[in-house]
N, C-alpha and C positions, 0 to 999 in steps of 0.2 A: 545388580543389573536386572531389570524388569524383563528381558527380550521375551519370556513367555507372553505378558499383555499385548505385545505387540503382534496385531496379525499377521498370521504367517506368511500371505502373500507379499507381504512390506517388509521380512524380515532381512531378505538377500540387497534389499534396495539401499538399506542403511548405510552399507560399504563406501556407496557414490557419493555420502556427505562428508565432508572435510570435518577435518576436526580441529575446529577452531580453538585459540588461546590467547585471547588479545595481551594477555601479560609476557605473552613469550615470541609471538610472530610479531611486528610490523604491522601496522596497518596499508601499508602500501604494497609489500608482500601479497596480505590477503588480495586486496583490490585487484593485483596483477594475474592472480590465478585466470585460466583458461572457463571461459563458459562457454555455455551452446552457442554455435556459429549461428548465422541463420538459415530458414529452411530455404531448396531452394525450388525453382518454381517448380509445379502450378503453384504453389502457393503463393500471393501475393507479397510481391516486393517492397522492403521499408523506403521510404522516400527521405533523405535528411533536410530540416528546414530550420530556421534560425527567426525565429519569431519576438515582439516586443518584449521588452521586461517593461513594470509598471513600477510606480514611488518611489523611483533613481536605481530601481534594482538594474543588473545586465539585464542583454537580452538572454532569450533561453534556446535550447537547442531542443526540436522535436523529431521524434519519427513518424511518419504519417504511411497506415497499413492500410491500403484499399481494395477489399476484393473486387468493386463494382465502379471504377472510375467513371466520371459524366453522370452518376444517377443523383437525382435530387428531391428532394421533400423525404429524407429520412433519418433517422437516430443514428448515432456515434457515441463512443467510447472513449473518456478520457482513462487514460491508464497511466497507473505510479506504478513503478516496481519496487521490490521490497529489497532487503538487504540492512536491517536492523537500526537505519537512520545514517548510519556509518560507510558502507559499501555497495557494492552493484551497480550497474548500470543500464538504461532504455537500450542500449546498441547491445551490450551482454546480454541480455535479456529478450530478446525482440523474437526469437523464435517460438516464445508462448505466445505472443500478441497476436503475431501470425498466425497462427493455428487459431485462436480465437476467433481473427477477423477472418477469417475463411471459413468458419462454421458458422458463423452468427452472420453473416454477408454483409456487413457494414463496417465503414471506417474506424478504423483506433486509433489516438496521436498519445502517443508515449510520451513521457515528460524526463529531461534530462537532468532532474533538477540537481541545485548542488548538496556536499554530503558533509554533514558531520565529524568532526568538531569543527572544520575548518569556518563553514558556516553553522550559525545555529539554528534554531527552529524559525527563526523570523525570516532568514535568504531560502529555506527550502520551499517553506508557504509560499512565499511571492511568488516563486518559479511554477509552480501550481499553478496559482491563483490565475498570476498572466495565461497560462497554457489555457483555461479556462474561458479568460476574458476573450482571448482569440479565436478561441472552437466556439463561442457565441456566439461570435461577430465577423471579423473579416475573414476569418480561417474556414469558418463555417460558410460562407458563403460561397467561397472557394471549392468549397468539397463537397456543397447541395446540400448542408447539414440543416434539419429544422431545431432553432436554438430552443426548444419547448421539451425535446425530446435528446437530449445529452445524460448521459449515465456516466457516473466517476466508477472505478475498479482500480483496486490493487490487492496484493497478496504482504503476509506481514506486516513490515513495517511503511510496502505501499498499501495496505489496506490503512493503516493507521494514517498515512495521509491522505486516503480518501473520506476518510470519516473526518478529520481535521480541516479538508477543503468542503466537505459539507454544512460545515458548523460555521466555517468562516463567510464562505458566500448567504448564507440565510443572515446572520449577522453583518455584515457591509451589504445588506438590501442587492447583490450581485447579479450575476446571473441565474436562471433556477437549474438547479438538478433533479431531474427526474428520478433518479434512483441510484443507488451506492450498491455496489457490489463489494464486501469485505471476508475477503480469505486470510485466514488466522490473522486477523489486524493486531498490532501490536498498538493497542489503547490504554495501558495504565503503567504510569511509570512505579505504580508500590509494587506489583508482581514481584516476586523475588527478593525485593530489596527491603522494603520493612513490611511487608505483607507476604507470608512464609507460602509455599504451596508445599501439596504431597510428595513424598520422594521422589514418586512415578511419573510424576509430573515434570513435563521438559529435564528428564531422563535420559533422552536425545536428541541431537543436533539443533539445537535455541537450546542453550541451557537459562538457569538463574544470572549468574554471573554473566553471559551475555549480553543477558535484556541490562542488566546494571548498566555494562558498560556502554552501550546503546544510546539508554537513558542520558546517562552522566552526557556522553558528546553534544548529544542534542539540544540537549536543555541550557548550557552550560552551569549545571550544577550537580550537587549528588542526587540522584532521585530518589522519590519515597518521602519526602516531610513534608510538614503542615500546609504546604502552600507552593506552587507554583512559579517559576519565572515569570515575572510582569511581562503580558501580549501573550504568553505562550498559552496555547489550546491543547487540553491531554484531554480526547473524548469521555475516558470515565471520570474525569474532575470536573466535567461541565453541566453543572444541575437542570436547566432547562434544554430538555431536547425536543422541545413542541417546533411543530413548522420545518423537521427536517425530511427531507426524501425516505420514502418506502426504501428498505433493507433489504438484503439477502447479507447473512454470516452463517460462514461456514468453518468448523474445527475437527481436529481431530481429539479424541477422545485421551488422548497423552500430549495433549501439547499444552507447554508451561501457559499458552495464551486459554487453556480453554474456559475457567474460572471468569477472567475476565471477557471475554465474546458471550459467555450467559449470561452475565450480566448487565452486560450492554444492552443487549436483545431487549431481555427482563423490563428496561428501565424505557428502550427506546419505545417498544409497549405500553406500558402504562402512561408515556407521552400522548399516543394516541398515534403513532406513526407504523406503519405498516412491517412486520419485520415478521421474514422466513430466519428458519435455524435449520443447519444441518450439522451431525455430528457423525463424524466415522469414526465407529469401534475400532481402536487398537491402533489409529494411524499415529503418528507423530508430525511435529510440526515441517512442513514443507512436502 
């Protein structure tokens, strides 16, 4: 065990994360664990809405975080939550949102999308995508949103579909994003599985074998070889990243994602695309 690299302020925090075994718990099990309630006021209340699906998909379920109801002509946040492609949820989950849209003073609509393996990577995208279409268009109008100024964010493996709905709307000529926000995005399905990292690396809580199993649901396949599921978008398997939104990624300095988030950075760079990096010494993923 590395717990010395781990900074010491982060060290008593580790406690609070489960410790995951997909080969031994249930995935339903997991899913069923207790999250954060949500916060409750003043902080701005989630609103639940039931928005279009697009290309025969369902429709999708949103939550819509307003600190500033009735104001118009300003930017909003599309937000994916993470939980490794596999788990979590917008409604589990909505008490960071909250906080968010209460500091940042603009709307957030969380995406409920659906989860791995039951759907693969092509019903989680659309549930995005539509969430997208909508915060462009009628949803945005609704909420005074200017469709010019929409930013995607997520953490993990919703960071990995913010980066994935970034790639996808520049490619279907979509709506535009203005900027992605990716916290430890989980972007490469070789991590761990044929591409080895350091011991110390996702050491804790996202281990290797996680991101595998993650992978594998997603994708419906094993991850890690020469090639991709046909339609499926893994941000570090996609060679051209010209034409995408300014970046913000952010990792921690132990986390099995951090190899690949510089890399991303690295590359989204040399594209010619705008991109911040932050790294926290000694943190671990989440």
């Amino acid at each position: 065990m590395s717990i010395e690299m781990v900074d010491p302020e982060l060290r008593e925090a580790l406690a609070a994360f489960p410790d995951l075994d997909f080969t031994q718990i249930p995935l339903d099990l997991i899913r069923s664990a207790p999250m954060m309630p949500p916060l409750e006021a003043p902080f701005p209340q989630p609103v639940e809405r039931v928005i279009p699906g697009i290309d025969g998909n369902p429709d999708v379920k949103v939550f819509i975080v307003d600190p500033n109801p009735g104001a118009t002509d300003r930017p909003a946040v599309l937000h994916i939550h993470g939980g490794g492609y596999v788990f979590g949820t917008a409604e589990g989950m909505i008490a960071g949102v909250q906080a968010a849209a209460a500091a940042a003073g603009v709307p957030f609509v969380s995406v409920e999308y659906r989860l791995a393996p039951e759907t693969n990577f092509a019903g989680s995208v659309a549930d995005n995508y539509a969430a997208l279409v909508w915060l462009a268009g009628e949803g945005g109008k609704e909420l005074g949103v200017d469709p010019a100024r929409i930013a995607v964010a997520g953490e993990s493996a919703g960071g990995g579909h913010s980066a994935i709905l970034a790639i996808t709307a520049r490619d279907r000529g979509g709506p535009a994003i203005a900027f992605q926000c990716l916290t430890y995005p989980m972007i490469d399905d070789r991590t761990g599985s044929t591409r080895p990292v350091a011991a110390h690396l996702g050491e804790f809580v996202w281990k290797a074998e996680h991101n595998t199993f993650g992978w594998a649901a997603f994708l419906g396949q094993e991850p890690g070889g020469d090639s991709a599921p046909a339609g499926a978008v893994i941000p570090s398997r996609v060679e051209d990243l010209t034409g995408l939104p300014p970046a913000w990624i952010g990792s921690g300095g132990l986390d099995l994602f951090i190899e690949e988030n510089l890399d991303y950075a690295k590359r989204l760079t040399a594209a010619g695309v705008p991109t911040e990096v932050y790294v926290v010494p000694g943190a671990y993923h989440g």
